[in-house]
N, C-alpha and C positions, 0 to 999 in steps of 0.2 A: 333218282339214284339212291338217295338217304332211305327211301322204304323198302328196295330192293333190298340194299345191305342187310336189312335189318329183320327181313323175312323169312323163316324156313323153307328152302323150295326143294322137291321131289325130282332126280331126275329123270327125262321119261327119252323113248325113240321114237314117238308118234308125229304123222305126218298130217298136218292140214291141208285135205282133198279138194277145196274151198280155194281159190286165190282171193288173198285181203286186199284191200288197198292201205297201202301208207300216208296217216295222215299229216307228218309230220314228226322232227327232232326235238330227241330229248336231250337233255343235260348227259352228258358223254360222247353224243352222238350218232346216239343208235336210232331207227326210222321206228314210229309207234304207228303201231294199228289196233284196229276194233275185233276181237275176234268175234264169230255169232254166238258163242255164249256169253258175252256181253265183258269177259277179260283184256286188260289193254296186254297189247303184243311188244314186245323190245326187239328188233329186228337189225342187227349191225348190217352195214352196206348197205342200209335200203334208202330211200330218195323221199319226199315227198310226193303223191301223185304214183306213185310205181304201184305197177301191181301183182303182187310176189307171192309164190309159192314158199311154204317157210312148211320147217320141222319145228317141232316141239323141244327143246332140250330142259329146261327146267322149268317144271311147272310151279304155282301155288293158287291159293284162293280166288286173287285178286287178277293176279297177270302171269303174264309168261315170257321167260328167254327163249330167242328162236334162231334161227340158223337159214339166209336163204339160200333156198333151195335152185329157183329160178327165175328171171325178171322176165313176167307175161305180156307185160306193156309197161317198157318205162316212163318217168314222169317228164312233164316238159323241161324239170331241168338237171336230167342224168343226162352225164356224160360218161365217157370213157377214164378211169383215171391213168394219168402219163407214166405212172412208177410203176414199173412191172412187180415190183415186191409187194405192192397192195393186193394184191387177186392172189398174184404166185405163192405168197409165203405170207399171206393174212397179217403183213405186220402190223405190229400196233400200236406204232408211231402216229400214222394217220388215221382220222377218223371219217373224212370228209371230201377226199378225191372223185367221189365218184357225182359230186353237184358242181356246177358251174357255180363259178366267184359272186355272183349276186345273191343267191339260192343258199351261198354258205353266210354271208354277213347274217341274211333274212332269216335263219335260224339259230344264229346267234345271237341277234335281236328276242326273238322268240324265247330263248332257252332265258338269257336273263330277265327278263319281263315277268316269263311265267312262275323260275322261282322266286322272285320280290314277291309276288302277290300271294301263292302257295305256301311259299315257309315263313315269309318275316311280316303276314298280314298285311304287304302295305298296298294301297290305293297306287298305283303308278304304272305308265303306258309302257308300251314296250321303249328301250331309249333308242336313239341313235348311235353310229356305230361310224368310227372314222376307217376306212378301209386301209390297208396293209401299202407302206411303199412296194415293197417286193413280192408276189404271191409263193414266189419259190426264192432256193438259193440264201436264204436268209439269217439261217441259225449259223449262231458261231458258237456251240458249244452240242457235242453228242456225248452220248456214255453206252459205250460200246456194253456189253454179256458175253462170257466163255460158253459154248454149249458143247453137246457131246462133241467127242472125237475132237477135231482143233475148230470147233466154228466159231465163230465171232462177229456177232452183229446185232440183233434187235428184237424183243420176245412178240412170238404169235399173239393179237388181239384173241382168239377161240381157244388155246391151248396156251397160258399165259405161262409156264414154265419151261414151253420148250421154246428155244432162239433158230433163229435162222443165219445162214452165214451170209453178211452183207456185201452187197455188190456195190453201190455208189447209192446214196440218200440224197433226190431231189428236191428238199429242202436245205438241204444244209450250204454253207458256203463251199463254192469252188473250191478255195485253197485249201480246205482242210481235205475236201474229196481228194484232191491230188497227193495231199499227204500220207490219206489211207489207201490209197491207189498201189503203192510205195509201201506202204507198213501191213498193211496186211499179206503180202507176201513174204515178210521177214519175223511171222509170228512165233516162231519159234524161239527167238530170243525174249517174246516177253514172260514175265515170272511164271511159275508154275501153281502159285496158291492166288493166283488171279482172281480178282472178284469183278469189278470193272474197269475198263478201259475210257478215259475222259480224251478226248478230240477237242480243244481250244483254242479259240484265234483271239488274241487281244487289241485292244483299242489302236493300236501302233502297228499292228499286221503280222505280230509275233504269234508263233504255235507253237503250243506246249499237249504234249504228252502225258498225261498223268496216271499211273498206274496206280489202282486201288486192290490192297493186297489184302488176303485173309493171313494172319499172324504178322512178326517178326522177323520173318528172315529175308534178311538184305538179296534184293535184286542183283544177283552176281552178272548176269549176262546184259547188263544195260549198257554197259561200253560196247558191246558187241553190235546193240542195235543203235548206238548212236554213229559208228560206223559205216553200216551199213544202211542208213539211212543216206548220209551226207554221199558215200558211191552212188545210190539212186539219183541223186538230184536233190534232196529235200531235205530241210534244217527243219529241226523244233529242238523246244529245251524240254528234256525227260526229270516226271518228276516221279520219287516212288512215296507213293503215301502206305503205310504198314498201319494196320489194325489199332486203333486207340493210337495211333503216335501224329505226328504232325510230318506234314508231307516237306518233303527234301529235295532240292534238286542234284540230279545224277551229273547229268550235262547239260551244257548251255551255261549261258551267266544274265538272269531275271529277277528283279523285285517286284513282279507283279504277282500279286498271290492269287495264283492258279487255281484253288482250291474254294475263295469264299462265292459267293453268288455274284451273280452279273446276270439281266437278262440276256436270254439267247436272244434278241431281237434287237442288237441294241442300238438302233436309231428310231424304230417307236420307241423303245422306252424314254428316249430323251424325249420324243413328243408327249407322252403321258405326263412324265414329270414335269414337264415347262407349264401342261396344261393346268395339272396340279396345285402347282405351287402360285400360277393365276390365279385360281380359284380360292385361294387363302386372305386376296385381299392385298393392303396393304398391313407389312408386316415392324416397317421401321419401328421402335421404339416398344413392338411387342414381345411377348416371352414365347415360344415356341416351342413345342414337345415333338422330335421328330424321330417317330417311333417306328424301327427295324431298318432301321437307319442304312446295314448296307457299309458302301466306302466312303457315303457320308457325302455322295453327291449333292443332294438335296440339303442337307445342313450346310454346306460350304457356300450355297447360292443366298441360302437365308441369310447367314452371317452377313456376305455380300450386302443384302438389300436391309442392312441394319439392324435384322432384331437376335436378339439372346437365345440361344437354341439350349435346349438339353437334346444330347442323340444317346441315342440310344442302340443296343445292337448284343447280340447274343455271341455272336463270332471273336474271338477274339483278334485273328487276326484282320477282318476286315476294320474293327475298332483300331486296331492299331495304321491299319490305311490313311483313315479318314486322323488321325491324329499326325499324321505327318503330314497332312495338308494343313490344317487347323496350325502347326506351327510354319511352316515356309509361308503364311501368308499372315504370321508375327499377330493371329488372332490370342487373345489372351483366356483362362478360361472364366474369367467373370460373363465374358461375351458367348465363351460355347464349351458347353462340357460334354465331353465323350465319356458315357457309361458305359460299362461292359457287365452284358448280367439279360437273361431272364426279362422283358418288360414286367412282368408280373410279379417279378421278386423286386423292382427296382422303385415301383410305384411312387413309397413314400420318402423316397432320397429325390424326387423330382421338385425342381421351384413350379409353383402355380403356373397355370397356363396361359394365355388368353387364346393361343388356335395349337390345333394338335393336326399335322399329318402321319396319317400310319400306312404302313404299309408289309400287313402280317405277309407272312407264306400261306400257301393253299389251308392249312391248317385254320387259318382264321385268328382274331383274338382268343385270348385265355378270358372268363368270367371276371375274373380278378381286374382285369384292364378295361373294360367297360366300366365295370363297376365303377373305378377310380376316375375315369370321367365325367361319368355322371355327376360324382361327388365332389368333383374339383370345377367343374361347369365352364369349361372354357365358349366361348360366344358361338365358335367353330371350329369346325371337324371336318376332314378330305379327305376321304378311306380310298384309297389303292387295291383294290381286290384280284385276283386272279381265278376267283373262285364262286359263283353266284350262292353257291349254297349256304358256305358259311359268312360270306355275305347280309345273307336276308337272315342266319342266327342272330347276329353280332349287331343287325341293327333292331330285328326284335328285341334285343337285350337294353339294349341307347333308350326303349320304349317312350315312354311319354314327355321324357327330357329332350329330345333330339328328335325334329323334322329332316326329315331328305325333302332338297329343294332342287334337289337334280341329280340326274343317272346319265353318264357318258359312256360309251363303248370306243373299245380299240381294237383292231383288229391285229393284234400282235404274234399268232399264229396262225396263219391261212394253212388253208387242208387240215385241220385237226378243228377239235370241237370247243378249244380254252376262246376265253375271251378276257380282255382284260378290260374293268369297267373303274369311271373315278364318282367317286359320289360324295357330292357335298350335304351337311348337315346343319343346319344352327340351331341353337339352344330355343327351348320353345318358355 
């Protein structure tokens, strides 16, 4: 993925007269082949084992973007995928409907294996992979697109700026499908400088609304659709978030901040974290760096098991979450500080460490935050990744200070191509 980015390619309409075979998925998701002039092929929809007629769409030196054309013989482990919007309207949501659930772990094993080894030089197997409690119905969190005319729903994987108007998302949780069942026929009342639409179900069973606005100007017709909501049949609490300002609620009455991150998944995530935070060891009586901290789930359990947390967290308002736990459970802040900042701007306001959990966003660490590990040398480290790429950067970076002593996978988005892996490191 990282060399495609970063390659100039030509686009072309030539067709390969040839059927490939696919040899397997790469990092995104797309099926890779051999072409005979000896270029690797990127082929989205294709399977393992398939053997596809593909066009050329963008060429270069090395490889090529392709487009299938036709499945000549599928592989033993295509299927049909059950979302009509996958084939119908190329969304690109999912990456991976079209393999049976063993076929998708097995290439998501593969995809992280082979970046560790490719980007971050390291010696180590493909890892294992805990499968998904729910294969479907799972996400409790979507962010709808305005597309031409009044559409509303999820941008094309092949034509990434054009959206299509969403029907029901078999991923996503029921309730919220019911919600949008109900709300998308009442589009007209939402804003007109619309930029996205956030669909949320929270821990308690509550749905929120959140309208993401281009400018300033107040949402006048939201009482309108909070009305017309509740005649349907369906509550949620409407929020309108405006450009550079902090998101408000319209109706409803919630202090749940609708707005900071939560994974969409979030009963793996509790198993990620619990795993996690196993993997730290015993923490009584240690110092702890717990980095992107979040609502501070993960700090409020450390506290718990006795040791001295710095959290850390970019968001302010999820800092401030995790700070109204931190007092209702009368923690003092000698025992747990909540930063709010930048990890990378915050480095040297941290007490020493003895173990550090992080858990960047897809972006990965900043240079600056490796760096300050290495240099402050805590015994141990349990990286949270969602991202194999910047993964195998970040620990090429750890370089000869830090062993990985294990790679765990999660399968936290079935039918799509993410994977979430937890990796432990100790000081060498």
């Amino acid at each position: 993925m990282g060399e495609r980015s970063r390659v100039r390619t030509r686009r072309t309409a030539s067709t390969v007269t040839a059927p490939v075979r696919v040899l397997g998925i790469a990092a995104g998701g797309d099926g890779v082949a051999r072409l005979p002039d000896g270029r690797t092929a990127f082929v989205p929809r294709a399977g393992p084992g398939d053997l596809v007629d593909i066009r050329l769409v963008h060429e270069a030196r090395r490889f090529v973007r392709a487009e299938l054309v036709r499945v000549v013989e599928p592989g033993p482990h295509r299927i049909e995928a059950p979302c009509p919007h996958y084939v119908r309207d190329a969304c690109g949501g999912c990456q991976l409907q079209h393999l049976a659930p063993g076929a998708q772990l097995t290439a998501k094993q593969s995809i992280v294996g082979e970046t560790l080894r490719r980007v971050g030089k390291l010696d180590l197997p493909d890892p294992g992979i805990v499968p998904a409690e729910r294969n479907w119905e799972y996400r409790t969190r979507i962010t709808l697109a305005p597309g031409r005319g009044s559409k509303l729903g999820f941008h094309r994987y092949d034509r990434p700026a054009e959206v299509f108007d969403l029907d029901r998302c078999l991923i996503t949780d029921p309730s919220l499908m019911r919600l949008w069942a109900v709300l998308k026929r009442l589009r007209r009342w939402l804003p007109q400088d619309l930029v996205h639409l956030v669909l949320r179900l929270d821990r308690a069973g509550g749905r929120h609304v959140v309208a993401q606005c281009r400018g300033d100007r107040v949402w006048d017709t939201g009482p309108e659709l909070a009305q017309a909501l509740v005649q349907g049949g369906e509550h949620a609490v409407l929020w309108w978030h405006p450009e550079g300002g902090a998101a408000r609620v319209l109706f409803g009455d919630s202090t749940y901040p609708a707005t900071v991150f939560e994974q969409v998944n979030p009963s793996m995530g509790d198993l990620v974290r619990s795993y996690a935070l196993g993997q730290l060891g015993e923490v009584r009586g240690r110092q702890v760096w717990d980095l992107f901290a979040g609502v501070g789930e993960s700090t409020i359990e450390l506290a718990r098991r006795g040791a001295t947390v710095d959290s850390v967290e970019s968001d302010p308002r999820a800092v401030a979450a995790a700070g109204r736990q931190v007092e209702q459970l009368g923690l003092g802040e000698s025992q747990v500080r909540c930063v709010v900042g930048k990890a990378e701007d915050v480095m040297g306001r941290l007490r020493a460490p003895d173990l550090v959990l992080a858990n960047p966003p897809r972006v990965g660490m900043d240079a600056r935050v490796t760096a300050a590990i290495v240099e402050r040398q805590p015994r141990r480290m349990v990286y949270i990744s969602c991202d194999p790429a910047t993964l195998a950067r970040d620990l090429a970076r750890l370089g000869e200070s830090y062993r990985a002593t294990s790679v765990q996978g999660f399968d936290l988005f079935p039918q799509t191509a993410h994977v979430e892996t937890v990796t432990v490191l100790e000081a060498e």
